[in-house]
C-alpha positions as CSV (number, residue, x, y, z in Angstrom):
1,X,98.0,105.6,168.8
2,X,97.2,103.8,172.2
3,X,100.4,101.7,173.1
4,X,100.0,98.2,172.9
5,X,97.1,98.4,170.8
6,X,98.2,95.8,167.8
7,X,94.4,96.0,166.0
8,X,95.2,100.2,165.6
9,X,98.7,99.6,164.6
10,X,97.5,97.3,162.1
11,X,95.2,99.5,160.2
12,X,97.9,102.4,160.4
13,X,98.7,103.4,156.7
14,X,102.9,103.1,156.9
15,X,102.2,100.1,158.9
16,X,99.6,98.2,156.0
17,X,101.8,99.6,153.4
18,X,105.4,97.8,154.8
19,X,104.0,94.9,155.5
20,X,101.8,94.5,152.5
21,X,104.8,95.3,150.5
22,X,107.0,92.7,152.7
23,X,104.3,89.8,152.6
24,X,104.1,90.0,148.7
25,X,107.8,89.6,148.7
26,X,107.6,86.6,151.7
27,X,105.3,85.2,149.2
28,X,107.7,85.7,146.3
29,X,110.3,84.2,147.9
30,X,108.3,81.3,149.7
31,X,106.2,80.6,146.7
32,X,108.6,78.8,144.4
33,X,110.1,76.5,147.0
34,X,108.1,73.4,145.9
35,X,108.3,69.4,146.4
36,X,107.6,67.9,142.9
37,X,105.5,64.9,144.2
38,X,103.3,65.0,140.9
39,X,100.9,66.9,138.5
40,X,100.8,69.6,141.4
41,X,103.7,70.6,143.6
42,X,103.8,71.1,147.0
43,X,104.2,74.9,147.9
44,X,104.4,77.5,150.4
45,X,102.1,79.6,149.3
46,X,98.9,79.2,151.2
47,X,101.3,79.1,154.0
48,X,102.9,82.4,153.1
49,X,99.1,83.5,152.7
50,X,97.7,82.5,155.9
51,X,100.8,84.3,157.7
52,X,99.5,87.5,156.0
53,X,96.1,87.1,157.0
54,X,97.6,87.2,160.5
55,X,100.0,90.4,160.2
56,X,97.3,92.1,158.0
57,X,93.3,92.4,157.5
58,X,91.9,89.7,155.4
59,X,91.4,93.1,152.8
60,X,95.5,93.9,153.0
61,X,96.6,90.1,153.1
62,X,94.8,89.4,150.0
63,X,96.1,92.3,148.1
64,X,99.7,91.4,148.8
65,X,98.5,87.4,147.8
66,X,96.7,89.6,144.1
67,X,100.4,91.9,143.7
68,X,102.4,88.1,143.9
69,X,100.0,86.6,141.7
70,X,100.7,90.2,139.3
71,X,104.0,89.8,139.5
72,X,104.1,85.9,138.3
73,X,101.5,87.1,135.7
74,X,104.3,89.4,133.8
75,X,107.0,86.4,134.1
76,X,108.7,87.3,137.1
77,X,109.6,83.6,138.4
78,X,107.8,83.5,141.5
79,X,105.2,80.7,140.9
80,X,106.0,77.0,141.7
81,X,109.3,75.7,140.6
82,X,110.7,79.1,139.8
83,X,107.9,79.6,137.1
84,X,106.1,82.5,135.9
85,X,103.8,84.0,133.5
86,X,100.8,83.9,131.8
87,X,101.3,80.2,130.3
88,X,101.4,79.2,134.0
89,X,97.6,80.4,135.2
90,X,96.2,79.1,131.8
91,X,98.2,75.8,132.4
92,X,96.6,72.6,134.5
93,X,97.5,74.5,138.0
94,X,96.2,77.9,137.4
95,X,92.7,77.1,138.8
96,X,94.8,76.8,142.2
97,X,96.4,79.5,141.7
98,X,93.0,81.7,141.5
99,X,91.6,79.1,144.4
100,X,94.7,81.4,146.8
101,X,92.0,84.4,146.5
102,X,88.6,83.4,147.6
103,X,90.9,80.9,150.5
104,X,92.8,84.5,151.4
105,X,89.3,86.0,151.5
106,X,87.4,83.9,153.7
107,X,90.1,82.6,155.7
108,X,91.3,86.3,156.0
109,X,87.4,87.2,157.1
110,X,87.3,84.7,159.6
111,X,90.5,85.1,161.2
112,X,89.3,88.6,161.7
113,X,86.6,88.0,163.1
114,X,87.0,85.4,165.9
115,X,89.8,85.3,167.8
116,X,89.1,81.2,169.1
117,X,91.6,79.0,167.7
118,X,89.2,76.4,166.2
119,X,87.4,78.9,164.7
120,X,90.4,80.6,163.0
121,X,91.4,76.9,161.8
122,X,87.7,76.0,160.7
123,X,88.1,79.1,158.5
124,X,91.4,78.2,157.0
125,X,90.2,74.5,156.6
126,X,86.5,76.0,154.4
127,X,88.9,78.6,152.7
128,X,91.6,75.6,151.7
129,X,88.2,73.6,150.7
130,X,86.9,76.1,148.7
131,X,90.5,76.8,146.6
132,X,90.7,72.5,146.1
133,X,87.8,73.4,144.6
134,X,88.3,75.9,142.4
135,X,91.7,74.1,141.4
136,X,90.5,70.8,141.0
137,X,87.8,72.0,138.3
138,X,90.8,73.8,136.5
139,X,92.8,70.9,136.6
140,X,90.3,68.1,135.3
141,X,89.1,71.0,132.2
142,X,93.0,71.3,131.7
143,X,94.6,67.9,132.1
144,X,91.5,65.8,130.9
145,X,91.2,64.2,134.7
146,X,88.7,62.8,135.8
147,X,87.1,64.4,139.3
148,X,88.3,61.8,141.6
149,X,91.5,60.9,139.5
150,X,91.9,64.5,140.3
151,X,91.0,64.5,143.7
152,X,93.7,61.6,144.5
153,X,96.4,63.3,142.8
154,X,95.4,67.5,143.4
155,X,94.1,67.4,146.8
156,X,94.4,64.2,149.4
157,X,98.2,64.2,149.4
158,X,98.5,67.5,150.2
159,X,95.4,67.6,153.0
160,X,98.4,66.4,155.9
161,X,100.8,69.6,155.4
162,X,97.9,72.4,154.5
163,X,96.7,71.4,158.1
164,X,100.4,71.4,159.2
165,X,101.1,74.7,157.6
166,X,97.7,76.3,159.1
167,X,98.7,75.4,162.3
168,X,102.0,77.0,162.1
169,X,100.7,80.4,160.8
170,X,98.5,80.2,163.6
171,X,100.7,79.9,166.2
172,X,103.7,81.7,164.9
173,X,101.5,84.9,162.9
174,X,100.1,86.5,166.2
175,X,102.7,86.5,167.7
176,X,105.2,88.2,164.8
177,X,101.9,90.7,164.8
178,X,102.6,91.1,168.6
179,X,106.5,92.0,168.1
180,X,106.3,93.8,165.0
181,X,103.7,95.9,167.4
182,X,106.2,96.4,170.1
183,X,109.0,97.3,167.3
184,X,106.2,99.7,166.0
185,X,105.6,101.7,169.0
């Protein structure tokens, strides 16, 4: 392996499998830290996602974000509030909760991809959209919302501290990638 070379190291087998295996449990532990400010909580969870998108492939980060999301699914207490199970995705949040993989996809794709700050944030920002989306939906079907009762509720308080936590995976994720590199080597 070329020294220095972070993009090998990344797609090294021992390398995908540790830290696969150590976002999952970042997300475990991050996930059910949450502000109760309504309906939906705020979470850590796309931050904890975003963060893996940075340390792995968008294909790796969003398998740790599917073996989190497997482990709440059997009732291990990882979701929101120290919550877990089944009940939890078929409850009024769950549509979020699937929104994390299509965000963890296309974020993931474009963080790959570009390597321009404003681009990497654009894709965070169109992956974020796109799991409002697919959570707001879930939510009005569930809770009997209407779409911008929804909206003012599910997704405009929490617009401020996605961008806040996007930014902070952005700075801080390559540059755990670069040390965990130089630990690596």
């Amino acid at each position: 392996m070329a020294q220095g070379n972070t993009q090998t190291l990344r797609t090294t087998n021992t390398y995908a499998m540790a830290v696969t295996a150590l976002m999952t449990a970042v997300t475990c532990i991050l996930a059910p830290l949450s502000i109760p400010i309504g309906p939906v909580p705020i979470s850590l969870t796309n931050f904890a996602i975003y963060l893996s998108l940075y340390l792995l492939d968008w294909k790796k980060g969003t398998i740790s974000y599917i073996l989190y999301l497997l482990l709440g699914l059997v009732g291990l207490p990882v979701f929101s509030g120290f919550t877990g199970g089944i009940g939890k995705l078929a409850g009024p949040t769950g549509g979020y909760i699937i929104g994390f993989i299509p965000m963890a996809i296309i974020a993931g794709i474009v963080i790959n991809k570009f390597s321009q700050r404003w681009i990497q944030i654009l894709g965070m920002i169109v992956g974020t959209a796109i799991c409002y989306a697919f959570g707001t939906a879930w939510f009005c079907i569930q809770a009997g919302y209407t779409v911008s009762a929804a909206l003012a509720v599910c997704v405009i308080p929490f617009i401020p501290a996605d961008l806040i936590k996007m930014v902070i995976a952005m700075i801080i994720g390559p540059e755990i990638r670069k040390r965990l590199g130089a630990v690596a080597q």
